[in-house]
C-alpha positions in Angstrom: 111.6 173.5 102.1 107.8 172.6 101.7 108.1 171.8 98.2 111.1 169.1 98.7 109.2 167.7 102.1 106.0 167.1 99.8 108.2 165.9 96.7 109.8 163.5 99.2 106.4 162.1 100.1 105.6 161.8 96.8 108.5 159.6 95.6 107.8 157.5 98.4 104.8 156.4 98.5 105.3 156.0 94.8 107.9 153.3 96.0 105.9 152.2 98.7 103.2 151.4 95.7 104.8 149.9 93.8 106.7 147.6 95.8 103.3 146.6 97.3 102.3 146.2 93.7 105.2 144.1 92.8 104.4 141.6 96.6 101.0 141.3 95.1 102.6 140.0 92.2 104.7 137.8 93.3 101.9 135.8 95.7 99.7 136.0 92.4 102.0 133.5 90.6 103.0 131.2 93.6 101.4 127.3 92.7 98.2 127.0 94.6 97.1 124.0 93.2 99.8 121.2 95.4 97.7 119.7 98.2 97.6 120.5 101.9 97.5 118.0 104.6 98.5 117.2 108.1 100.4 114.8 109.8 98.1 112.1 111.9 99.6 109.6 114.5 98.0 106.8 115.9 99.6 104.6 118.8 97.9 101.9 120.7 99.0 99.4 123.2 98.2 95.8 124.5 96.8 95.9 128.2 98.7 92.2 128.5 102.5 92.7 129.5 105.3 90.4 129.4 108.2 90.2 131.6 111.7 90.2 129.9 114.6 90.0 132.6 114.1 93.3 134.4 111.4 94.9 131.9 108.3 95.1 131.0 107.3 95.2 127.4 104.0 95.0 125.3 102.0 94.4 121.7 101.8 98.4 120.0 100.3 99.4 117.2 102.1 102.6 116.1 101.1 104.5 112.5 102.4 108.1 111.2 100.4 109.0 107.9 99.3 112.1 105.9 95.2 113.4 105.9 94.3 115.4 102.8 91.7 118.4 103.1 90.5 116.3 100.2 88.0 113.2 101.2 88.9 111.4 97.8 92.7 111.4 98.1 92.3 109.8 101.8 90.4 107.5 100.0 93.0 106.6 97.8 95.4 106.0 100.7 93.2 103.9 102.6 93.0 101.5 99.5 97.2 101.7 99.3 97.3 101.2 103.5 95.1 98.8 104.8 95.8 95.7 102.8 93.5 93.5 105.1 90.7 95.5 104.5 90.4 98.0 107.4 88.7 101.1 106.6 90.3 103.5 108.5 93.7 103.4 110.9 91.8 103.1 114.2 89.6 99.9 112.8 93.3 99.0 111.3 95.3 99.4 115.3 92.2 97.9 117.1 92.0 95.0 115.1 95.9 94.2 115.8 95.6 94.8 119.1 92.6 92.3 119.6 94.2 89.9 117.6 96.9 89.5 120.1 94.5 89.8 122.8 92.8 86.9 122.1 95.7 85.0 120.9 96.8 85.4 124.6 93.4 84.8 126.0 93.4 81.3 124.2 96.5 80.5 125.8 95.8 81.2 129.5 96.7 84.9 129.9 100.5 83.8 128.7 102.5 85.1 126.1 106.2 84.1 125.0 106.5 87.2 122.3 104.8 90.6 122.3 103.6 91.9 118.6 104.4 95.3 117.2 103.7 97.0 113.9 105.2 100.0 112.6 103.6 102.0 109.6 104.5 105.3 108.2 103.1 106.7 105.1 105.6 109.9 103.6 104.5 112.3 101.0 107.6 112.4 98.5 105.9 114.4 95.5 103.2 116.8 95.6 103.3 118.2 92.3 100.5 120.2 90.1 100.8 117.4 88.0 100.7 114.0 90.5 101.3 112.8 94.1 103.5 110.5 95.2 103.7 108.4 98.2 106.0 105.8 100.1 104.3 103.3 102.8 106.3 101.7 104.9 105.8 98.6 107.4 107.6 96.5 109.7 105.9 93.9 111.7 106.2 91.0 113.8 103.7 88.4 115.5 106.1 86.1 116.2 108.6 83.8 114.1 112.2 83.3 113.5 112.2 87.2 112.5 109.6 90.2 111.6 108.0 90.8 108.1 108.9 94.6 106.3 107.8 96.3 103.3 107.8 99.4 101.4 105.0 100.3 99.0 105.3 103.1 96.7 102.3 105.2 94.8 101.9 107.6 92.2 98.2 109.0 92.0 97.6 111.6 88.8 96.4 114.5 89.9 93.8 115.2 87.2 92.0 111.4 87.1 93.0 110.5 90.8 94.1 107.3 89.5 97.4 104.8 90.2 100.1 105.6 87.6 101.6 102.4 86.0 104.3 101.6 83.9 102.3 101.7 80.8 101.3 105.1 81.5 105.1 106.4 81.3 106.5 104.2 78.6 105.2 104.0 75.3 103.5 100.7 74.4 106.1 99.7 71.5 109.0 100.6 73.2 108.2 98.7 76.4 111.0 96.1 75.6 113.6 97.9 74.9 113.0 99.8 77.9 112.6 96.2 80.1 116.2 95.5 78.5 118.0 98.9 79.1 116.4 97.7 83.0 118.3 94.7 82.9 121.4 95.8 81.6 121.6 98.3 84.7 120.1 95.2 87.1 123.2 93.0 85.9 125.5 96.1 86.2 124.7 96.4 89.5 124.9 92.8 90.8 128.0 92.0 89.2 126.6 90.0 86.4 127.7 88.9 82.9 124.7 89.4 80.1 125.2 85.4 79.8 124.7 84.9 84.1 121.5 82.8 84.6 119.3 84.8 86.5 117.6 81.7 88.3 118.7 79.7 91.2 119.6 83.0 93.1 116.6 85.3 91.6 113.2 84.3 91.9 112.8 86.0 88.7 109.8 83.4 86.4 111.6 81.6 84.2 114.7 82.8 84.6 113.8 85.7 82.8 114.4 89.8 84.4 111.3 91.1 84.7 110.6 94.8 86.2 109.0 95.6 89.4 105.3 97.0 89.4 106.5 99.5 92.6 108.3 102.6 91.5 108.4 106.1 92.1 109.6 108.7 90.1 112.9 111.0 91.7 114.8 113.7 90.2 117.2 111.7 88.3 115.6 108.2 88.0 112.8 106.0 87.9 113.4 103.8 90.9 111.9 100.3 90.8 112.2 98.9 94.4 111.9 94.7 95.5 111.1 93.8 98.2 111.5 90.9 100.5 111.3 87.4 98.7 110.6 88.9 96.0 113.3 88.5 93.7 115.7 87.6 96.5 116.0 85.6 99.8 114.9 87.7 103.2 118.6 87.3 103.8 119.4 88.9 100.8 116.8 91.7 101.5 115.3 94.6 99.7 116.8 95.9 96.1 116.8 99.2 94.6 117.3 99.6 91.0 117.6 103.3 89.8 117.8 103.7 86.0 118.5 107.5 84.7 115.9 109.3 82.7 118.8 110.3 80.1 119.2 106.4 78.9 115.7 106.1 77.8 114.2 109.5 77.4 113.6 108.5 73.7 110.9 105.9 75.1 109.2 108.5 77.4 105.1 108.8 76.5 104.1 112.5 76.8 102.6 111.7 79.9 105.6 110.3 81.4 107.1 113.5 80.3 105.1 115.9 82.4 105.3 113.8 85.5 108.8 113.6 85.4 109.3 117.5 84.6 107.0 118.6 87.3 110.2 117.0 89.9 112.4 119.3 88.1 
């Protein structure tokens, strides 16, 4: 009876071992190289109110963005975020709020709007390989209607520097990629390859022409307009998503290993 009892033990902490072994493994070969960071919000207020029927409303600033344990990928955000050359988000909400401030200051305390802006910066690819981000902003300081944009950035990981176009096609074949573009572009508007593109589009010339924001998703590269862009505010944003199987052939190697770091 002994001698089974101890064989018993034996076999498992033999087990035990090894599946201990095996867990050590396992965590050894997990990614540690995609970034860590936190979400940050910021929301600020006017102390000026204005009185709208049976409410009381104000100017906010309101911002929702990602901080990096790394000081030079912040950096690279701030340069993407504050297009009016703030250097951080507080400088960025305190300077919108005193702008209204004064504004109604000038005008005797009074106020016939309120201001708001809304930013929020997602992280939509945090590969080995590259980080992509999407920064989005509506605003309004007064005007027939509000002002809205979204912003998207691809950073390689290695050099910390903006991907562009050029980095994911190859130089020669950067035409017959711009026309494989417009095929899908007319495709998806409902146009003829003899349809003017002018008069509607705002495209120079006449001629298609891609935009310089995109982002890379599983399926597609995604080139995204905004407002006024190629189209009237009433016309609004447009999305065109062309799949990586109709110009793969035209793919730099770099390209390549962005995109297969989604997948």
């Amino acid at each position: 009876m002994r001698f089974y009892f101890s064989l018993i033990v034996l076999v498992t902490s033999c087990l035990l071992s090894a599946c201990n072994d095996h867990k050590k493994a396992a965590v050894a070969t997990q990614p540690t190289d995609t970034l860590s960071y936190s979400q940050k919000i910021i929301d600020e207020h006017s102390n000026y109110f204005l009185k709208e029927d049976d409410r009381l409303d104000t100017t906010y600033f309101r911002a929702k963005y990602p901080v990096f344990q790394e000081d030079k990928i912040n950096e690279l955000i701030t340069n993407i975020v504050h297009l009016e050359g703030d250097t951080s988000m507080q400088e960025a909400a305190h300077r919108f709020i005193n702008s209204y401030n004064e504004y109604v200051e000038d005008n005797n305390g009074k106020s016939t709007a309120t201001w708001n802006r809304d930013l929020q910066v997602d992280v939509i690819a945090n590969t080995p390989v590259f980080l992509g981000l999407r920064t989005k902003q509506d605003e309004y300081t007064g005007g027939a209607h509000g002002d809205h944009f979204t912003l998207y950035s691809n950073f390689d990981r290695q050099s910390n520097k903006q991907i562009m176009i050029d980095d994911i096609i190859q130089k020669e074949n950067k035409d017959k990629f711009v026309k494989i573009a417009e095929q899908y572009f007319r495709k998806q508007e409902g146009l003829s390859a003899d349809d003017s593109l002018s008069g509607k589009y705002f495209f120079e010339d006449g001629r298609f022409s891609l935009a310089d924001n995109f982002t890379f998703e599983k399926d597609d590269i995604l080139f995204y307009y905004n407002v006024y862009e190629i189209k009237s505010y009433a016309e609004g944003n447009t999305e065109l998503r062309i799949p990586y199987t109709t110009f793969k052939h035209l793919i730099s190697d770099k390209g390549l290993h962005y995109i297969n770091s989604i997948n």
